[in-house]
C-alpha positions as CSV (number, residue, x, y, z in Angstrom):
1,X,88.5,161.8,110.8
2,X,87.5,164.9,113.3
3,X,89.0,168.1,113.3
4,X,88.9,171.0,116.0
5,X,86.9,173.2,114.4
6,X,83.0,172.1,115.8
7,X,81.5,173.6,112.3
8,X,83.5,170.9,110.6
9,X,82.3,167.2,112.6
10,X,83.2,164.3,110.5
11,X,82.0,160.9,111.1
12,X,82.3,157.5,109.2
13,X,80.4,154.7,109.0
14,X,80.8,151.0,107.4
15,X,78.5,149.4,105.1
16,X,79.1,145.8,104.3
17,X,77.9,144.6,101.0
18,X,75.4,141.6,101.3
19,X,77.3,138.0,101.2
20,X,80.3,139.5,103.2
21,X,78.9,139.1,106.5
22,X,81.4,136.6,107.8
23,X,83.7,139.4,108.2
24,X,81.9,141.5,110.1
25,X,83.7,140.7,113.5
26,X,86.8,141.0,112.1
27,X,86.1,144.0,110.6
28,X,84.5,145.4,113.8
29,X,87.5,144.4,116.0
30,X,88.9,147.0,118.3
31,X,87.5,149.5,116.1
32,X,85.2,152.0,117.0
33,X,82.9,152.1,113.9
34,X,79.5,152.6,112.8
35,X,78.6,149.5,110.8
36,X,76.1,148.5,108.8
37,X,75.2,145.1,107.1
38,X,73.7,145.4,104.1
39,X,70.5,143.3,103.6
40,X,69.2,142.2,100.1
41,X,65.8,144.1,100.6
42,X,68.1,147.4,101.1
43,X,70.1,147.4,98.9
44,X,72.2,150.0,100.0
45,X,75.4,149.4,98.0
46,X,73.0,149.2,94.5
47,X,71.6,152.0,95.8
48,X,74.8,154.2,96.1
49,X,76.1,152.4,93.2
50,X,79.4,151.3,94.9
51,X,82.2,149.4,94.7
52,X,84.5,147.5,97.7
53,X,86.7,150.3,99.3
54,X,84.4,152.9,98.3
55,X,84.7,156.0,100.3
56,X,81.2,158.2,99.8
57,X,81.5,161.1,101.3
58,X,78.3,163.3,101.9
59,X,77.1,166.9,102.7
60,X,75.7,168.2,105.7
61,X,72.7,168.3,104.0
62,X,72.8,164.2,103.0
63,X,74.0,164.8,99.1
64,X,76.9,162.6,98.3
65,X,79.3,165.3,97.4
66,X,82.2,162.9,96.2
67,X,83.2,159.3,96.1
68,X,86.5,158.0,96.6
69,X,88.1,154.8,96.2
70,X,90.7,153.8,98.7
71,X,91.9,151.0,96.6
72,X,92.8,152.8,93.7
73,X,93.8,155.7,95.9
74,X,96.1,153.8,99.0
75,X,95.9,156.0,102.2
76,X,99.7,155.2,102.4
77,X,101.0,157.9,99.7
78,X,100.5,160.9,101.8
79,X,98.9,162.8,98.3
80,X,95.6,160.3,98.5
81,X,95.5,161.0,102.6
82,X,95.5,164.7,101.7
83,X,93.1,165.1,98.7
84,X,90.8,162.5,100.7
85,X,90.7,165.0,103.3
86,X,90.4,167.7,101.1
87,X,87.3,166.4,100.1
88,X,85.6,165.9,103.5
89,X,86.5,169.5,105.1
90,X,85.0,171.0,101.4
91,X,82.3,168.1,101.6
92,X,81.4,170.1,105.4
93,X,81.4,173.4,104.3
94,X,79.1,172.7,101.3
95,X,76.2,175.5,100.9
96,X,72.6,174.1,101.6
97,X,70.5,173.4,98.7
C-alpha cells in the first residue's frame, strides 16, 4: 500500500513462520514481495509474538505501532480495508521518540 504523498512511503514485507517453507513459492508467485523465511535461530515470529495473518505494522522510527490480524479482520468488508489503512498512514506520521 503506497500513497502519493512522499512523506507517507509504505512498504510490506512477508515473514514466514519456521516449518512453512514449502509454501514459499507459492506464496512468492507473481507477487512482488519482500519475504522472509523465518529460521529457528531467529526467531522472528516469537520475537514479535505473532500469529498467522498477522499484520505488524511499524513506525518510521522501527516501534511496532499496531498489529492487525487479517483473519479476524477479512480485507473483503471494506470497514477492515479502511481501519487497516487508518493504521498505516497514522503508523507514518507517528512523532519520533
Amino acid at each position: 500500500m503506497v500513497t502519493d504523498d512522499p512523506a507517507f512511503r509504505i512498504a510490506g514485507h512477508g515473514v514466514n513462520a519456521v516449518g512453512h517453507e514449502s509454501g514459499n513459492a507459492a506464496i512468492c508467485a507473481g507477487r512482488t514481495l519482500a519475504w522472509l523465511q523465518d529460521q529457528p535461530a531467529a526467531d522472528v515470529w516469537g520475537d514479535w509474538a505473532v500469529t498467522q495473518r498477522d499484520c505488524v505494522i511499524l513506525d518510521p522510527f522501527g516501534r511496532v505501532f499496531a498489529i492487525y490480524n487479517l483473519t479476524i479482520h477479512s480485507l473483503s468488508v471494506p470497514a477492515n480495508y479502511a481501519e487497516l489503512k487508518a493504521l498505516f498512514l497514522a503508523a507514518a506520521a507517528a512523532p519520533p521518540p
